[in-house]
CHARMM-style PDB file with segment names, atoms N, HN, CA, C and O in Angstrom:
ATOM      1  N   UNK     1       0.844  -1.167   0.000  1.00  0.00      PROA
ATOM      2  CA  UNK     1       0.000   0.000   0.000  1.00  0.00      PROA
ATOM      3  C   UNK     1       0.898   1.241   0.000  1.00  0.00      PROA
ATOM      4  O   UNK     1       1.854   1.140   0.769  1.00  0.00      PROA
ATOM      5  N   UNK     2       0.805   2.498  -0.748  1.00  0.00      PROA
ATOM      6  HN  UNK     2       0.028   2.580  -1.373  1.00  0.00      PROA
ATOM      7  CA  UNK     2       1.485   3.031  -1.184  1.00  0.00      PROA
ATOM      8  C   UNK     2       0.848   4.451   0.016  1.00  0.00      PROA
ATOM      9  O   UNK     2      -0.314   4.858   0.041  1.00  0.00      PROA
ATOM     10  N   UNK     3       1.798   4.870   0.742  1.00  0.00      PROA
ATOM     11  HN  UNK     3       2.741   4.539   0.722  1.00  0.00      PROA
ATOM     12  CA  UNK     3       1.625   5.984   1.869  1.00  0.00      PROA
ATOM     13  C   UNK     3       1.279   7.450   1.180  1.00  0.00      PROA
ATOM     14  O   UNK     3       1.530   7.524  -0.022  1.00  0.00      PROA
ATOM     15  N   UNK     4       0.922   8.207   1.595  1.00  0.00      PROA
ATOM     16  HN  UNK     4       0.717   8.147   2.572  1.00  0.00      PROA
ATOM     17  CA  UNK     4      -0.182   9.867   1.214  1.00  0.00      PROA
ATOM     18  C   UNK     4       1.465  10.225   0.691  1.00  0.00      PROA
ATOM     19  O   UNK     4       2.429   9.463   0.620  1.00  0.00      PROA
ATOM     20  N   UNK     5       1.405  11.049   0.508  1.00  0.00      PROA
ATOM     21  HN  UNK     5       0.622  11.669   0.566  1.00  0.00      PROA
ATOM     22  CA  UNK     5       2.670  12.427  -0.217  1.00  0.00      PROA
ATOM     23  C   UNK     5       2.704  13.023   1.460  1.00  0.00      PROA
ATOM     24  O   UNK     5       1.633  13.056   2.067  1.00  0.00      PROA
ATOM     25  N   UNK     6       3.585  13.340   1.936  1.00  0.00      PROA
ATOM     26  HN  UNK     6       4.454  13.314   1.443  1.00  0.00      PROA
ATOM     27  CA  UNK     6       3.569  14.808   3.156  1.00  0.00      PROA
ATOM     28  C   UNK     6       3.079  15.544   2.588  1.00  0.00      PROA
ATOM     29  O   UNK     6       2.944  15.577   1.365  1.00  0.00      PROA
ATOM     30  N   UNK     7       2.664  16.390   3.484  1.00  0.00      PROA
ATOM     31  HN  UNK     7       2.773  16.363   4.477  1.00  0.00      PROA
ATOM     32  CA  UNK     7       1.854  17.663   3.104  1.00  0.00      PROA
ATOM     33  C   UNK     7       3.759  19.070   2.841  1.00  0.00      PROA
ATOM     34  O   UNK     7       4.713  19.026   3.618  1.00  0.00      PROA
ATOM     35  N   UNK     8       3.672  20.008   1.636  1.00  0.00      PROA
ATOM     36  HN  UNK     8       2.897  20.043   1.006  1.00  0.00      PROA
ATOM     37  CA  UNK     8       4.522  20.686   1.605  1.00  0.00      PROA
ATOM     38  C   UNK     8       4.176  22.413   2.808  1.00  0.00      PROA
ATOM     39  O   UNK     8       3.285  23.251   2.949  1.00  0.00      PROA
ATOM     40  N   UNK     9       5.207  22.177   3.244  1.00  0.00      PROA
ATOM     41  HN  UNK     9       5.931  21.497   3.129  1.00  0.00      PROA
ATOM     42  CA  UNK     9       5.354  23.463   3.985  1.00  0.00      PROA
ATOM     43  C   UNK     9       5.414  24.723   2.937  1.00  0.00      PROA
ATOM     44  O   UNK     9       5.943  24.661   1.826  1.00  0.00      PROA
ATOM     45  N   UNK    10       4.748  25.925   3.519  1.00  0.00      PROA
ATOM     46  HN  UNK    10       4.319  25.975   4.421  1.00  0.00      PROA
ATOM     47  CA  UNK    10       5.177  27.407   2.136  1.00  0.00      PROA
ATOM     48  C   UNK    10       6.470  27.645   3.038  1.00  0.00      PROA
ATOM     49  O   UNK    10       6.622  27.576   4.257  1.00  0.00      PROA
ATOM     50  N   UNK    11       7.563  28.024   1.744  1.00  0.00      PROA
ATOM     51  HN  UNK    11       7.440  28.080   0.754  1.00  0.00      PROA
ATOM     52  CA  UNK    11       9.434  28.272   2.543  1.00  0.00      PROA
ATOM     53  C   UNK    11       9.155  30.061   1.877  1.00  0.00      PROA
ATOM     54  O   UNK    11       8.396  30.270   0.931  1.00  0.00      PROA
ATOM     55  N   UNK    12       9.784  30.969   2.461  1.00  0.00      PROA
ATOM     56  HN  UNK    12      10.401  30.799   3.229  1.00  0.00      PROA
ATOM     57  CA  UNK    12      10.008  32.063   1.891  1.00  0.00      PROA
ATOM     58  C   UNK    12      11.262  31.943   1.509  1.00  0.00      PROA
ATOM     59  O   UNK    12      11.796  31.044   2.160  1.00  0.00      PROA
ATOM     60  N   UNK    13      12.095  32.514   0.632  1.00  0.00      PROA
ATOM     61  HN  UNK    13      11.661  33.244   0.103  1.00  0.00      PROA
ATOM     62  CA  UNK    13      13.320  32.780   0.374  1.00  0.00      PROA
ATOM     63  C   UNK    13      13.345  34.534   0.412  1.00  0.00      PROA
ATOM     64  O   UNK    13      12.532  35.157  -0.271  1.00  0.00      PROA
ATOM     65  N   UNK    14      14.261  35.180   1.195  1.00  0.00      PROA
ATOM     66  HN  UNK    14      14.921  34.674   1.750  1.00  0.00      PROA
ATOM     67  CA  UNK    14      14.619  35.856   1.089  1.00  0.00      PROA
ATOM     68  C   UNK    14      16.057  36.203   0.678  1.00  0.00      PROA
ATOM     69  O   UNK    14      16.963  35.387   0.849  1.00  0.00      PROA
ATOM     70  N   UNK    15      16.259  37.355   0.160  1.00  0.00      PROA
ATOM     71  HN  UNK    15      15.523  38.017   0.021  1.00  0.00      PROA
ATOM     72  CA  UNK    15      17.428  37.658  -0.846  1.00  0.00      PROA
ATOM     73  C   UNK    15      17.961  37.931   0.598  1.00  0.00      PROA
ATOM     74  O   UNK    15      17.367  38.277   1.619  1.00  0.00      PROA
ATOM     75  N   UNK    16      19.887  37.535   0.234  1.00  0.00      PROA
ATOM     76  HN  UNK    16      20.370  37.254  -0.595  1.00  0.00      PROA
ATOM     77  CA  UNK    16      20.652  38.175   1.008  1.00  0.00      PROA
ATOM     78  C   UNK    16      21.102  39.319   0.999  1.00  0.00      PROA
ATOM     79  O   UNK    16      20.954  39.786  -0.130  1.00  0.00      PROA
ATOM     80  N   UNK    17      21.778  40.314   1.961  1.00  0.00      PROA
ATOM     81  HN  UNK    17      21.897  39.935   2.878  1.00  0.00      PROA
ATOM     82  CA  UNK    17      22.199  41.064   1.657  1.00  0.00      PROA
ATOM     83  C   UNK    17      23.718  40.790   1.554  1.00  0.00      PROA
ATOM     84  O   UNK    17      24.399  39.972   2.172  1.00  0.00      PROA
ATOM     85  N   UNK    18      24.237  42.130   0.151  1.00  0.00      PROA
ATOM     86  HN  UNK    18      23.684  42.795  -0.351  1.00  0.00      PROA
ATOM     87  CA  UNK    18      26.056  41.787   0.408  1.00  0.00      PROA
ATOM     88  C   UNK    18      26.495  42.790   1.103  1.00  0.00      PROA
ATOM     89  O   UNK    18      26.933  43.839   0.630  1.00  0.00      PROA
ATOM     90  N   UNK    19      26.385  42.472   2.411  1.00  0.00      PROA
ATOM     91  HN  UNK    19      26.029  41.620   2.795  1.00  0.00      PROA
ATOM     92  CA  UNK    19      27.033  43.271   3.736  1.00  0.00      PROA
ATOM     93  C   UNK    19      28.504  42.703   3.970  1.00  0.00      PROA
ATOM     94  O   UNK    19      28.638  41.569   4.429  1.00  0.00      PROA
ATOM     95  N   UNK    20      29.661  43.532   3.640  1.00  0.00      PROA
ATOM     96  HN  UNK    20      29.553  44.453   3.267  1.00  0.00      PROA
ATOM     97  CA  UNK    20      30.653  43.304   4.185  1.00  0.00      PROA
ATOM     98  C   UNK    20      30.729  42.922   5.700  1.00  0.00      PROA
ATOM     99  O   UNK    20      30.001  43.520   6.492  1.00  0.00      PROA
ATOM    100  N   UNK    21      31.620  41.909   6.148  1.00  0.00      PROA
ATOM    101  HN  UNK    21      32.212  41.423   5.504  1.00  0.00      PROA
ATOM    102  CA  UNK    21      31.413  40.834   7.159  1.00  0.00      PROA
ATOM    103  C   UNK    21      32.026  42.063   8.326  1.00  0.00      PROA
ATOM    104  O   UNK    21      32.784  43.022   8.175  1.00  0.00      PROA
ATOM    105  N   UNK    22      31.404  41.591   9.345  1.00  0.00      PROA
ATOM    106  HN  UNK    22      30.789  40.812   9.467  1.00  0.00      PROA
ATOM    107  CA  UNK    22      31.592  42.279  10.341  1.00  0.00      PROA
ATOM    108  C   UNK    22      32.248  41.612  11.691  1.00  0.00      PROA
ATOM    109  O   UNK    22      31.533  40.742  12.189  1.00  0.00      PROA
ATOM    110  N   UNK    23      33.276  41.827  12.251  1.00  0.00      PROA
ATOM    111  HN  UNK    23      33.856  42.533  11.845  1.00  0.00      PROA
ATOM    112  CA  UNK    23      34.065  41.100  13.521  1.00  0.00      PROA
ATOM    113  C   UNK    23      33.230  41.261  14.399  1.00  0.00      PROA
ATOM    114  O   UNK    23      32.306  42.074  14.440  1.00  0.00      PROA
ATOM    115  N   UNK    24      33.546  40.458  15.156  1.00  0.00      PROA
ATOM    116  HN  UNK    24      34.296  39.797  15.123  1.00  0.00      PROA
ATOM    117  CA  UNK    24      32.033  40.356  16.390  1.00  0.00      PROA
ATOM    118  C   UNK    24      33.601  40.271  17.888  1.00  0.00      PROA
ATOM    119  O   UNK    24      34.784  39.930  17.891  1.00  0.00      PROA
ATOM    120  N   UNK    25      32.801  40.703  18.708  1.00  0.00      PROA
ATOM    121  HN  UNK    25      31.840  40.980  18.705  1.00  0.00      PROA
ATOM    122  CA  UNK    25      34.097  40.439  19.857  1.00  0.00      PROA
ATOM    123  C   UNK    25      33.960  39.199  20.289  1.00  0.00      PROA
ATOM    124  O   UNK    25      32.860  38.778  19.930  1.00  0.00      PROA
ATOM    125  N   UNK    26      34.590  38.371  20.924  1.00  0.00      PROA
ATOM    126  HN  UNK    26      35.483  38.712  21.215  1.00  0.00      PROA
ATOM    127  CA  UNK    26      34.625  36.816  21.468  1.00  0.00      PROA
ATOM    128  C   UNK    26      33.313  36.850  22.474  1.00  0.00      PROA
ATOM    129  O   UNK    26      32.392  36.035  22.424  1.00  0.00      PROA
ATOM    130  N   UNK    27      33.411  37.906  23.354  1.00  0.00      PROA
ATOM    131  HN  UNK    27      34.160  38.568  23.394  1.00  0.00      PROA
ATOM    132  CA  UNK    27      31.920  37.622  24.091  1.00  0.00      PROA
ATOM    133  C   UNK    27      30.977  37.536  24.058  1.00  0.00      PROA
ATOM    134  O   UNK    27      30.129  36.983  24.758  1.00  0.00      PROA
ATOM    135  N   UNK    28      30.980  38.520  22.554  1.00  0.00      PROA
ATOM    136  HN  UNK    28      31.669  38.970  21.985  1.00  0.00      PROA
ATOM    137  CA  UNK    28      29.272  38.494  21.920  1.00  0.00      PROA
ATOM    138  C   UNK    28      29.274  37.793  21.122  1.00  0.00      PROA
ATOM    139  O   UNK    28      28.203  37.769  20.515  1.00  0.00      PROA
ATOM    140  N   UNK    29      30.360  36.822  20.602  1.00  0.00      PROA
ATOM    141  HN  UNK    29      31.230  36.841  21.094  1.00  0.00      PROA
ATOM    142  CA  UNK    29      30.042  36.172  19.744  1.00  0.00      PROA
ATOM    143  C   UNK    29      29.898  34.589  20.402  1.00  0.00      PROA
ATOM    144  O   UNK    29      29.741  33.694  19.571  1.00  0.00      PROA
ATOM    145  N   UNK    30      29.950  34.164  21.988  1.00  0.00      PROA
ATOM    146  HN  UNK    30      30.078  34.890  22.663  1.00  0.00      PROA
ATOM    147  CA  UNK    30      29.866  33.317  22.734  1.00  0.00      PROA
ATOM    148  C   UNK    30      28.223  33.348  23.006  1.00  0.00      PROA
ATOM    149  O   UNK    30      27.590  32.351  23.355  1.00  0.00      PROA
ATOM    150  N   UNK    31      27.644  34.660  22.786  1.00  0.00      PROA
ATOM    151  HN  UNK    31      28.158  35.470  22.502  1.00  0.00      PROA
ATOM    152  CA  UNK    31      26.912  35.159  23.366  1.00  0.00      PROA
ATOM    153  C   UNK    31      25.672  34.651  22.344  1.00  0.00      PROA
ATOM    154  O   UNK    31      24.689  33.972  22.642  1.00  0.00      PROA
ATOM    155  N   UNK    32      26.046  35.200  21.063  1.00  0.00      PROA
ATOM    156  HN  UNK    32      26.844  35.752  20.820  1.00  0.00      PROA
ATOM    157  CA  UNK    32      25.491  35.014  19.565  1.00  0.00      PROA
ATOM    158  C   UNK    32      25.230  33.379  19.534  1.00  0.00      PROA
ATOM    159  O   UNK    32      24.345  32.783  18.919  1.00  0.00      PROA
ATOM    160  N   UNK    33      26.169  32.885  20.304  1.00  0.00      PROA
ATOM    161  HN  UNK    33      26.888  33.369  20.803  1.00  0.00      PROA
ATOM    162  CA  UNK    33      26.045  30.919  19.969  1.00  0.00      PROA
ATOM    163  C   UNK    33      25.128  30.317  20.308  1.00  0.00      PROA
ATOM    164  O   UNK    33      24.477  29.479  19.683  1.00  0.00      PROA
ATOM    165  N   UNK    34      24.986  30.774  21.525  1.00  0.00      PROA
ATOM    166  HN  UNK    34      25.514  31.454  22.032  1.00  0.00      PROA
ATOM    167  CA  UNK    34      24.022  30.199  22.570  1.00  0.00      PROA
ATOM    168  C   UNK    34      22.866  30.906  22.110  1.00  0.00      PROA
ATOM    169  O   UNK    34      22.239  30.070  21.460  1.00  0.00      PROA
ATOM    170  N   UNK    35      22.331  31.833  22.095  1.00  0.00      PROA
ATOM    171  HN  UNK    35      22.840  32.513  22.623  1.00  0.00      PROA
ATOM    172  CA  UNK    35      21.303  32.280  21.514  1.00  0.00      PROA
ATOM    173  C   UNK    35      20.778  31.927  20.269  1.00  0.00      PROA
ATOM    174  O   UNK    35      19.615  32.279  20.069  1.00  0.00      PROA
ATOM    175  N   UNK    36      21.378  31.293  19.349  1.00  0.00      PROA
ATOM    176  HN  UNK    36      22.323  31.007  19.512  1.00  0.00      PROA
ATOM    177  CA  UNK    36      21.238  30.500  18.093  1.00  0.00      PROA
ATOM    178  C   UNK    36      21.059  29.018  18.548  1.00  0.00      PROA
ATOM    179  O   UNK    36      20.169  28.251  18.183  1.00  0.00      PROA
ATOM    180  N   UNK    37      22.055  28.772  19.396  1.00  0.00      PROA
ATOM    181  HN  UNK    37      22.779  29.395  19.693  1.00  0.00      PROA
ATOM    182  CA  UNK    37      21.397  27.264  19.578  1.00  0.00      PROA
ATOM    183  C   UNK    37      20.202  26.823  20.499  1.00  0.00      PROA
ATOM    184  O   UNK    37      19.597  25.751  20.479  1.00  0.00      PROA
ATOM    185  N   UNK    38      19.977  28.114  21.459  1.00  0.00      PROA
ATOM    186  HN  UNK    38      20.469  28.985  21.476  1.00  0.00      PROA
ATOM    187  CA  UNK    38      18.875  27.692  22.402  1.00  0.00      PROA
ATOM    188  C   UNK    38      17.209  28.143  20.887  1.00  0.00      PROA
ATOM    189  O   UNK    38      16.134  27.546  20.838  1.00  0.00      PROA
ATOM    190  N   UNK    39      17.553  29.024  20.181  1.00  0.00      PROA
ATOM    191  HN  UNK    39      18.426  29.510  20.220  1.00  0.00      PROA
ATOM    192  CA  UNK    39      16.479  28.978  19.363  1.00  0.00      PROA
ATOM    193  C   UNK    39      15.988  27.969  18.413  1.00  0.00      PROA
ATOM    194  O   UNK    39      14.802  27.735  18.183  1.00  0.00      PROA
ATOM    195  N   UNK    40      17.398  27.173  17.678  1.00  0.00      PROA
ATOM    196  HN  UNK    40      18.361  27.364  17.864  1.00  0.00      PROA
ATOM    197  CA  UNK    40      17.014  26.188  16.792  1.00  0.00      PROA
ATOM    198  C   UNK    40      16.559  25.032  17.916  1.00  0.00      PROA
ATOM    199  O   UNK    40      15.762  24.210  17.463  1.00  0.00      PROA
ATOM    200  N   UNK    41      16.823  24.909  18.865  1.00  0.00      PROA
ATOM    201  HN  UNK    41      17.470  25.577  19.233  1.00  0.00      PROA
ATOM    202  CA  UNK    41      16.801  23.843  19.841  1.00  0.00      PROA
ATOM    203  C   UNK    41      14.492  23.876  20.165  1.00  0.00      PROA
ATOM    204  O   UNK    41      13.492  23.157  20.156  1.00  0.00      PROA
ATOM    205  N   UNK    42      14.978  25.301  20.389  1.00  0.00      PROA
ATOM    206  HN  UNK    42      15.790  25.885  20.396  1.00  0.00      PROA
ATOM    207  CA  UNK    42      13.112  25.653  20.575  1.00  0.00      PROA
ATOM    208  C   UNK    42      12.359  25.427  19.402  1.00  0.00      PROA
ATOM    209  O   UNK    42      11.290  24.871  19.655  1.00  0.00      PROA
ATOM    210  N   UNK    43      12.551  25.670  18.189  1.00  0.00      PROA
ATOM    211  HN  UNK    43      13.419  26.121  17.984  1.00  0.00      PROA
ATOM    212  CA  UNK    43      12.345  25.388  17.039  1.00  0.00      PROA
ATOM    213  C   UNK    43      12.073  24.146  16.718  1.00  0.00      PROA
ATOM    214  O   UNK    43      10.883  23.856  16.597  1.00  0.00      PROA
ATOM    215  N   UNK    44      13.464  22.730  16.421  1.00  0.00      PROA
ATOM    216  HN  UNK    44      14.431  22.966  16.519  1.00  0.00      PROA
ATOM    217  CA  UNK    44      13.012  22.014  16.260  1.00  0.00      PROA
ATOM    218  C   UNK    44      11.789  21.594  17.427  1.00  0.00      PROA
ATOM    219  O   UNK    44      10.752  21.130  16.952  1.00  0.00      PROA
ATOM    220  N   UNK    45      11.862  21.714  18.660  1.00  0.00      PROA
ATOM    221  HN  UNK    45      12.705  22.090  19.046  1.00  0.00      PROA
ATOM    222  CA  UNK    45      10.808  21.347  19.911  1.00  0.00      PROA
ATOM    223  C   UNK    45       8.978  21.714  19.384  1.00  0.00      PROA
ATOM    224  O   UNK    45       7.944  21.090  19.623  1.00  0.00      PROA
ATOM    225  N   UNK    46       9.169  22.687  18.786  1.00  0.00      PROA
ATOM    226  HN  UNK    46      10.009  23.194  18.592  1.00  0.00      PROA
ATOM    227  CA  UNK    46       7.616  23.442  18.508  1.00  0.00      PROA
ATOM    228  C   UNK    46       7.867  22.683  17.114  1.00  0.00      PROA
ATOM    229  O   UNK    46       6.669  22.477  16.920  1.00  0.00      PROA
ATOM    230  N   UNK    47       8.371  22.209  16.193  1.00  0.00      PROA
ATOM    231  HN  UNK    47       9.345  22.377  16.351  1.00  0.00      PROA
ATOM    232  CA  UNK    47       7.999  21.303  14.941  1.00  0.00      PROA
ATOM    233  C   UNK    47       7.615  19.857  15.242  1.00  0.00      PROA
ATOM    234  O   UNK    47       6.630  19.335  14.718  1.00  0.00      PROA
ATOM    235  N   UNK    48       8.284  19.327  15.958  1.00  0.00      PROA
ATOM    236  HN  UNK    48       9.084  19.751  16.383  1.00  0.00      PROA
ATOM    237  CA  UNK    48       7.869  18.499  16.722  1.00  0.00      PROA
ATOM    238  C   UNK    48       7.154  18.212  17.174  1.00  0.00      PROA
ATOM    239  O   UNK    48       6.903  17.019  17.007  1.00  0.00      PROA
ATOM    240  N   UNK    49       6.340  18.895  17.987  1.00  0.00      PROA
ATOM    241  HN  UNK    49       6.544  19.865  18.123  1.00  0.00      PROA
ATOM    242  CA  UNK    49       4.695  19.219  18.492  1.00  0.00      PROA
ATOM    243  C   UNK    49       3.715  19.049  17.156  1.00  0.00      PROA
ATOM    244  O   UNK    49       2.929  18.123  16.953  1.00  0.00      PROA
ATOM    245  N   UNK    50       3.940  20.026  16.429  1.00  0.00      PROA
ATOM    246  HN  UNK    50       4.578  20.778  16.595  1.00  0.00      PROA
ATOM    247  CA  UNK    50       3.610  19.831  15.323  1.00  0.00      PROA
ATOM    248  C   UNK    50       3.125  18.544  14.141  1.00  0.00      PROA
ATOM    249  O   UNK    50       2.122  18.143  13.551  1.00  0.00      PROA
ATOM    250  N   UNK    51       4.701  18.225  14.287  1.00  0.00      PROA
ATOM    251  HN  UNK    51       5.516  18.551  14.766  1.00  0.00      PROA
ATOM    252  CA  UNK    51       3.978  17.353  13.338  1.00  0.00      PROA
ATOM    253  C   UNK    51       3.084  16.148  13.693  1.00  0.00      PROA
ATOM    254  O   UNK    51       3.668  15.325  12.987  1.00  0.00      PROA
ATOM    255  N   UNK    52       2.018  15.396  14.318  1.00  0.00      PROA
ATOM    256  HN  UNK    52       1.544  16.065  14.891  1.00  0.00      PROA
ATOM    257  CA  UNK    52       0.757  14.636  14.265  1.00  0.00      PROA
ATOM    258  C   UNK    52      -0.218  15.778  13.743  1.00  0.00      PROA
ATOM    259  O   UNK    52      -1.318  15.338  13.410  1.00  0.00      PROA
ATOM    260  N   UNK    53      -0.068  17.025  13.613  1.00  0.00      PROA
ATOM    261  HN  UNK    53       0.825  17.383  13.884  1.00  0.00      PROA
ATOM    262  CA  UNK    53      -1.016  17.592  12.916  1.00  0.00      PROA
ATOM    263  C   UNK    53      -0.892  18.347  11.772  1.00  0.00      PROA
ATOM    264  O   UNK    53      -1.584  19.166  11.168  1.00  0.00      PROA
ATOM    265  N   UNK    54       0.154  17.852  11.651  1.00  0.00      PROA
ATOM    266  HN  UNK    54       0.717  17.186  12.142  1.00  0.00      PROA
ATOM    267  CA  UNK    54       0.505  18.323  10.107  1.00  0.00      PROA
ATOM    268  C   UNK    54       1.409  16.662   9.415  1.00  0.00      PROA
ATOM    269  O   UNK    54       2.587  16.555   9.074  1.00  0.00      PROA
ATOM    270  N   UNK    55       0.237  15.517   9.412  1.00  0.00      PROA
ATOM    271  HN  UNK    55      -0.719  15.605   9.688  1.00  0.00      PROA
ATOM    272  CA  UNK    55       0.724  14.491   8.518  1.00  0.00      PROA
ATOM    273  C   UNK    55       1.745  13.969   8.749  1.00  0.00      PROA
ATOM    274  O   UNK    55       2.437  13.492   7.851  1.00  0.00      PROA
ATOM    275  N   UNK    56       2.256  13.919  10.695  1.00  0.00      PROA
ATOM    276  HN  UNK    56       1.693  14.306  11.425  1.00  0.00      PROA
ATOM    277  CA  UNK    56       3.527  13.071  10.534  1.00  0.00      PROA
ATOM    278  C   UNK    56       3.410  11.896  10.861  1.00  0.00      PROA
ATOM    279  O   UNK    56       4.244  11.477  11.663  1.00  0.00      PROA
ATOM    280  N   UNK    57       2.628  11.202  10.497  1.00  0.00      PROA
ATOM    281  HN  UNK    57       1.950  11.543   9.845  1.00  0.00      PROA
ATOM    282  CA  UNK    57       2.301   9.818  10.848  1.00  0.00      PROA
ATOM    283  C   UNK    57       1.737   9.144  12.074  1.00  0.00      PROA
ATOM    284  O   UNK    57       1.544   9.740  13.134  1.00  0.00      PROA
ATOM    285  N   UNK    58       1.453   7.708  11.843  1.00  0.00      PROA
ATOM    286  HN  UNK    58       1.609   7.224  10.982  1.00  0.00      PROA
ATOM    287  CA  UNK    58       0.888   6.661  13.248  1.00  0.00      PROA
ATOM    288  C   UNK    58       2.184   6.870  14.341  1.00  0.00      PROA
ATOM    289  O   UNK    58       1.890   6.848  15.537  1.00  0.00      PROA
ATOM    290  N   UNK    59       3.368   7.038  14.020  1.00  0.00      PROA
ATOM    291  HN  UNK    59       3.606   7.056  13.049  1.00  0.00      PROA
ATOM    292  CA  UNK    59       4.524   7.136  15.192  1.00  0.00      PROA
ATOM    293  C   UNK    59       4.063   7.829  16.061  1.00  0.00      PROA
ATOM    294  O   UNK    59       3.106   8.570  15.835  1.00  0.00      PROA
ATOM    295  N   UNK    60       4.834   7.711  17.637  1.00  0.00      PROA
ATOM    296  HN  UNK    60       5.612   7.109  17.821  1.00  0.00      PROA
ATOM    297  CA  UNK    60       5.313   8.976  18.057  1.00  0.00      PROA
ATOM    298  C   UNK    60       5.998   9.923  18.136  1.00  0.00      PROA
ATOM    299  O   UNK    60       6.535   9.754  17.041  1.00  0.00      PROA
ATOM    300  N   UNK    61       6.313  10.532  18.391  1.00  0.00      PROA
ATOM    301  HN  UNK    61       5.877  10.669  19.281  1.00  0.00      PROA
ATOM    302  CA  UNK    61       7.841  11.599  18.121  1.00  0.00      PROA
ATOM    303  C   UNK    61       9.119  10.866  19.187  1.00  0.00      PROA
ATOM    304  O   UNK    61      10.344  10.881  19.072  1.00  0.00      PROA
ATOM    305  N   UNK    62       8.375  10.356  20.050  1.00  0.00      PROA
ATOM    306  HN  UNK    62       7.379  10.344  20.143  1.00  0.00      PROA
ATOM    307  CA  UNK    62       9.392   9.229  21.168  1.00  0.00      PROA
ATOM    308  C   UNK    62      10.216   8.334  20.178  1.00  0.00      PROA
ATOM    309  O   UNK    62      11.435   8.166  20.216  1.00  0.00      PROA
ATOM    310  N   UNK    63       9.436   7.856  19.390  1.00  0.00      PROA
ATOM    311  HN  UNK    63       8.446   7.993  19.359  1.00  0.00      PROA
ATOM    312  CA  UNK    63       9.584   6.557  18.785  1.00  0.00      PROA
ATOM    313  C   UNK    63      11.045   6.527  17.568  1.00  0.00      PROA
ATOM    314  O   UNK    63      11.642   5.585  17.048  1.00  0.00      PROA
ATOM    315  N   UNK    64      11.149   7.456  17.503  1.00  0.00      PROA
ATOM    316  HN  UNK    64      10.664   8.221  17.926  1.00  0.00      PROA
ATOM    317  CA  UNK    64      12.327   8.362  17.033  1.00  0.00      PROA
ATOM    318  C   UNK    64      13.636   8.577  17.478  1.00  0.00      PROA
ATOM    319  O   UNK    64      14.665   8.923  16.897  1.00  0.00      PROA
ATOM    320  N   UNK    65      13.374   8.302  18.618  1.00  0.00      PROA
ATOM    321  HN  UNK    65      12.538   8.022  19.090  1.00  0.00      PROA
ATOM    322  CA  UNK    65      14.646   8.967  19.718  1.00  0.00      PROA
ATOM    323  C   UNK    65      15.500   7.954  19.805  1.00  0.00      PROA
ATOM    324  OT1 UNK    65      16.515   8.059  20.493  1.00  0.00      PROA
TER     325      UNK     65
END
């Protein structure tokens, strides 16, 4: 038996800008890390939630781990 298609997410692409790169000091850029990783960390967590209602299957999200 052949399973549904996932459902497609809408992605925006936004254009980059060409901003010459900018030095960051070591603290803010310790600072910058953690704040990037505690967000993707929250991120994947709230997709996660997500998906049983957006077509992620009979699993659990446990079932994964």
């Amino acid at each position: 038996m052949k399973r549904p298609a996932k459902q497609l997410n809408t992605q925006m692409n936004l254009p980059l800008l060409n901003a010459p790169a900018t030095a960051v000091p070591d603290h803010k850029q310790k600072e910058l890390t953690l704040t990037l990783m505690e967000l993707l960390i929250n991120a994947a967590r709230a997709n996660n939630l997500m998906l049983p209602a957006n077509g992620g299957g009979d699993e659990s999200p446990e079932a994964h781990r």
